[in-house]
C-alpha positions in Angstrom: 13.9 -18.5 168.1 11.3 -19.2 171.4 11.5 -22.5 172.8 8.4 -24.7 172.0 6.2 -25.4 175.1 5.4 -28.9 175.8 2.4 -29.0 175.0 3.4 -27.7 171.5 6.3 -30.4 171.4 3.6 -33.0 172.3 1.2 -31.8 169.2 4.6 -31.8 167.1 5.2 -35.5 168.3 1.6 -36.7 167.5 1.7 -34.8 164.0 4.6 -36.6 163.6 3.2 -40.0 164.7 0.0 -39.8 162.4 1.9 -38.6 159.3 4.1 -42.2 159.9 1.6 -44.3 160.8 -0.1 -42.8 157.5 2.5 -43.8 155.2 2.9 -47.3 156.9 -0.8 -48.1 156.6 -1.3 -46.9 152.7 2.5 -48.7 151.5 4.2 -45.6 150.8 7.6 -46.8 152.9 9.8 -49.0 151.5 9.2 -52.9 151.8 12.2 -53.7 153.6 11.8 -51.2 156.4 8.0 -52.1 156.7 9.1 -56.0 157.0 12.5 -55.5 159.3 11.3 -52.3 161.9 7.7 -52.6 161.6 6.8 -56.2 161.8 10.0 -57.9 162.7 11.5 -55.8 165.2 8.4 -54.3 166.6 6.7 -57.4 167.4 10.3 -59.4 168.7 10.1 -56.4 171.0 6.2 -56.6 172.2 6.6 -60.3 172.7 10.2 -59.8 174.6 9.5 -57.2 176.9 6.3 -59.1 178.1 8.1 -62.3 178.7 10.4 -60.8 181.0 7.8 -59.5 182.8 6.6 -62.8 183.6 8.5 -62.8 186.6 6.3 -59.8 187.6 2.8 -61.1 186.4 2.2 -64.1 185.5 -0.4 -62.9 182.9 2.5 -60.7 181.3 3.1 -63.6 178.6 -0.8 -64.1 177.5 -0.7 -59.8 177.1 2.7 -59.9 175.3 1.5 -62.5 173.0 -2.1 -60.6 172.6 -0.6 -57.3 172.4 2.2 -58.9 169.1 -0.5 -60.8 167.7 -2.8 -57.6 167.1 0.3 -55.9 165.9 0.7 -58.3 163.2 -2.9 -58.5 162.1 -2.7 -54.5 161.8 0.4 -55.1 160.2 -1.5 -57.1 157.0 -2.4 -53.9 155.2 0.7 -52.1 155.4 2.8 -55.5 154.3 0.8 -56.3 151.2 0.4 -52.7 150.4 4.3 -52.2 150.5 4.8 -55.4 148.4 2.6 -54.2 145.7 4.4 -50.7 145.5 7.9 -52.3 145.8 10.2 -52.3 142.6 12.6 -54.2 143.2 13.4 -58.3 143.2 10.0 -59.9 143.3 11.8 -63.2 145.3 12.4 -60.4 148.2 8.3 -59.6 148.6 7.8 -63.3 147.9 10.2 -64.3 150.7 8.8 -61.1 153.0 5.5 -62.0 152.6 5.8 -65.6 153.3 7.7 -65.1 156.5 4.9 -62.5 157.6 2.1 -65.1 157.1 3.5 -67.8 158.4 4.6 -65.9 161.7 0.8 -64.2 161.7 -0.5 -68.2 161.6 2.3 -69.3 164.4 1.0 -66.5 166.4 -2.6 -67.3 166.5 -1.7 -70.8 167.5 0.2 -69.9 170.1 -1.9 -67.3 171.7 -5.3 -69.7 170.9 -5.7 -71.4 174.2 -6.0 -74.3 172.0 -4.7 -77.0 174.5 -6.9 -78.7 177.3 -5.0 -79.7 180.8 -5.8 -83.5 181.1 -5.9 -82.8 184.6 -9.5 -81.0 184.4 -12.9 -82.0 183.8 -14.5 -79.1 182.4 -13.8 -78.4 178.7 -14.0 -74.4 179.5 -11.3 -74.1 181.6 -8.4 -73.3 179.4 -4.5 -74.3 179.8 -3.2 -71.3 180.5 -6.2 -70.3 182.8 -5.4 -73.9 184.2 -2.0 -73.2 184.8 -2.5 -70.0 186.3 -5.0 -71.0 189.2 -2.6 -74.2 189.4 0.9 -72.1 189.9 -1.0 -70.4 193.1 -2.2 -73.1 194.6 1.5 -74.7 194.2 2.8 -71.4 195.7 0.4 -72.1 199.0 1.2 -75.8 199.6 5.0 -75.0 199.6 4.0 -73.0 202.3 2.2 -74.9 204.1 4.5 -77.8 204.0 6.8 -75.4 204.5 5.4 -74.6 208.1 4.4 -78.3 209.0 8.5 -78.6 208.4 9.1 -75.7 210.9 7.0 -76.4 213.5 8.0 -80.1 213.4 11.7 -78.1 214.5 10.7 -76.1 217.1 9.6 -79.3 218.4 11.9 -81.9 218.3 14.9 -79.2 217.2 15.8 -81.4 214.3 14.4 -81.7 210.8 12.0 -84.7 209.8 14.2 -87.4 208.9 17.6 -86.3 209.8 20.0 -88.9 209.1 24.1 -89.2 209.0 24.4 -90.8 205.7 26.7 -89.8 202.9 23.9 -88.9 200.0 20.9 -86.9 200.3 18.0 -88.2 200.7 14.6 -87.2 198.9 11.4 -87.3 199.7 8.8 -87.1 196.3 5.5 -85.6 197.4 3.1 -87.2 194.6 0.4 -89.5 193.6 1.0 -93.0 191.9 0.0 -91.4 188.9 2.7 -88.6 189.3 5.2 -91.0 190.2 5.6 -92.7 186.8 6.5 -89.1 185.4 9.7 -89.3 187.6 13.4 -89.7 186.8 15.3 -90.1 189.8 19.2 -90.1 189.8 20.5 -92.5 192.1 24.1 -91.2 191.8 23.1 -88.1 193.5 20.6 -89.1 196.1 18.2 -91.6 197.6 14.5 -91.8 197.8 12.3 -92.2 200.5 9.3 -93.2 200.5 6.7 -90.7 201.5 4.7 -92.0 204.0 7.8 -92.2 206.2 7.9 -88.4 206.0 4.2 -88.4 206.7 4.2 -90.3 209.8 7.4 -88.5 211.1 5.4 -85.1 210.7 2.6 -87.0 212.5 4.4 -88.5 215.3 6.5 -85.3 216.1 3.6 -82.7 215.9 0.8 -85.1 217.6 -1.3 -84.9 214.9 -3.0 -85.8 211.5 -0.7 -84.9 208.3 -2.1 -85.0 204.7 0.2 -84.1 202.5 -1.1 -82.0 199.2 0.3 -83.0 195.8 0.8 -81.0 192.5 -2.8 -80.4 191.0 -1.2 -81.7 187.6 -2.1 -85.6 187.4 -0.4 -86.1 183.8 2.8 -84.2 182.7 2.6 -81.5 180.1 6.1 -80.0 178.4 8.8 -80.3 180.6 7.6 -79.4 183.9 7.8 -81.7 187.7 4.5 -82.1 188.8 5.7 -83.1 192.4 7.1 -81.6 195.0 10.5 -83.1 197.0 12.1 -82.6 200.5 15.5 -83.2 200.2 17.3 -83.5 203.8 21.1 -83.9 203.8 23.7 -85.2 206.3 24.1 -81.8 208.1 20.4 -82.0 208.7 20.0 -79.2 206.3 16.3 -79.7 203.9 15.4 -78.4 201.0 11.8 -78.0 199.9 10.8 -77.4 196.7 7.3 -76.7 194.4 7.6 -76.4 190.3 5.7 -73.9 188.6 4.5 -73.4 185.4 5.2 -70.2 185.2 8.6 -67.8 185.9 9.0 -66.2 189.0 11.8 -63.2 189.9 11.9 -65.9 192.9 12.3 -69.2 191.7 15.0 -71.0 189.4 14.3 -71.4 185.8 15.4 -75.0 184.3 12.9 -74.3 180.9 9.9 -72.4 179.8 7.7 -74.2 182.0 9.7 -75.5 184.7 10.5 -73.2 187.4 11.9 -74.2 191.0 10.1 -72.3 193.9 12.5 -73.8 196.8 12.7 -73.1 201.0 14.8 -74.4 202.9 17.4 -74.4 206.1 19.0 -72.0 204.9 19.3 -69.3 202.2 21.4 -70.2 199.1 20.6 -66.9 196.5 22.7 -68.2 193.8 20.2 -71.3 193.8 17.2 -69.2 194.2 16.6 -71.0 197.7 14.5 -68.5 200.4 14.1 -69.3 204.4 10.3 -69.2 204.7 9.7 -66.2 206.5 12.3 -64.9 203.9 10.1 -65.6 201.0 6.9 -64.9 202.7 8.4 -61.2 202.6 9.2 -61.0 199.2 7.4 -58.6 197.0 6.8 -60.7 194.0 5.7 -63.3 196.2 3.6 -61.8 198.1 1.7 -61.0 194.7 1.3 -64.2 193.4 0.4 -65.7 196.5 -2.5 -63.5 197.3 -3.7 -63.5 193.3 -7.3 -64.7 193.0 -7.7 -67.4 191.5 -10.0 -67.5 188.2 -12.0 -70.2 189.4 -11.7 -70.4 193.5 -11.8 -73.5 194.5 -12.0 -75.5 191.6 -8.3 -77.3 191.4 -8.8 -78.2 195.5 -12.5 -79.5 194.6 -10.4 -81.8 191.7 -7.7 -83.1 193.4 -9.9 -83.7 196.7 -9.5 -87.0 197.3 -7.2 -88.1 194.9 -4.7 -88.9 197.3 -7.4 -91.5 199.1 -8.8 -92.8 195.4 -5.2 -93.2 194.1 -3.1 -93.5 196.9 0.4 -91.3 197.0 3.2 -92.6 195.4 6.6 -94.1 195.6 9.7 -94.4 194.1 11.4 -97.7 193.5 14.5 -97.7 196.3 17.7 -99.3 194.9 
């Protein structure tokens, strides 16, 4: 017998595609496989493999979600037909169809952008849109924080605020507002205030230092919205930005509260880059240089905030 060519095969496999996505759509399958392969697994698979991209894109979870929620809606047809061809125990199709519908209405509200940032004055700029243009902007003032720490070395060969205590000591990069959101263990290390760490910068580099803070004014889910330099005895810092979203390069502590850290040195296990060791990396790279959807927007917001508000502090025990 000849072998088939691949264009043949590729006919065969499309023949063979149609003829089961014919069955599926008029109820001719069996209820059980349309509810466990078809909707169950095929839609725990859409959403799964999309979330773990979201260390690659950070639009991969809106698609994922987009791409399982027009699944399911195809998936109506070929559920209710199956149900009113199946035979068997009627509590089955009752249960089936209950747990389709009520995933189908949990997937709506989770992909309807639905939720508002408090942190925005424009009613059309969505959460997740929010978030987005947010998460870059985070990714560019850990940079450039980032540098004002380096250069600050090269000058003075030292890190801002070296000290030879026993604890660490952290510095929270936030508003007032932000610093009410806060839950600082004292066990572990002691706060400073942040205008100290401002006027060091100032003093050592010989010139004007305003610090930029999360563009987040009210806490949403879990997620820090600050940033902290943490210097320890050895001199040794640790800088560090939350993002909303998941990064192949930062630490994930829950859905939407991810560590982006530099710092004196490189600690992989802890997800902690040198600068110029970040800078390099390829996923970073890509979400630095992302456009944002509206440019400009989040700086024109939190313009001034700093100077209406006034940064913040945490209480030192």
């Amino acid at each position: 017998m000849p072998k088939r060519t691949y264009s043949e095969k590729t006919e065969l496999n499309k023949s063979f595609l149609k003829e089961k996505l014919r069955h599926l759509w008029n109820g001719e399958l069996p209820f059980s496989t349309v509810f466990w392969s078809y909707y169950v697994f095929a839609t725990f698979s859409f959403a799964t493999l999309f979330w773990i991209g979201t260390a690659v894109n950070i639009f991969a979870p809106l698609l994922g979600s987009l791409v399982s929620l027009l699944w399911s809606i195809f998936m109506i047809v070929p559920m209710w037909r199956a149900a009113k061809n199946h035979q068997g125990s009627k509590a089955w199709v009752t249960f089936g169809l209950t747990t389709f519908f009520l995933g189908l209405v949990t997937q709506i509200l989770v992909f309807m952008p639905y939720s508002h940032t408090k942190t925005d004055n424009s009613n059309n700029y969505k959460h997740v849109d929010y978030q987005r243009d947010a998460d870059i902007l985070r990714l560019h003032d850990l940079v450039y924080i980032g540098e004002l720490i380096e250069e600050y070395y090269e000058q003075k060969q030292r890190n801002p605020l070296t000290h030879d205590g026993q604890k660490p000591k952290v510095v929270y990069i936030l508003s007032k507002e932000q610093a009410a959101t806060v839950e600082h263990d004292y066990s572990k290390s002691d706060p400073i205030d942040v205008s100290l760490f401002i006027n060091e910068l100032k003093e050592g580099l010989g010139k004007e230092i305003i610090l930029p803070i999360d563009p987040q004014r009210e806490k949403v889910n879990s997620k820090n919205i600050f940033y902290t330099y943490e210097i320890r005895s050895n001199g040794s810092y640790i800088l560090s930005a939350f993002t909303h979203h998941g990064f192949m390069f930062a630490k994930r502590f829950s859905q939407h509260n991810n560590r982006v850290s530099i710092g004196s040195h490189a600690l992989p296990k802890e997800s902690i880059f040198l600068l110029d060791q970040l800078k390099k990396e390829k996923y970073f790279q890509e979400a630095f240089s992302a456009p944002p959807l509206k440019p400009g927007h989040l700086e024109s917001i939190r313009k001034g905030l700093v100077q209406d508000i006034g940064y913040g502090s945490i209480p030192l025990k």
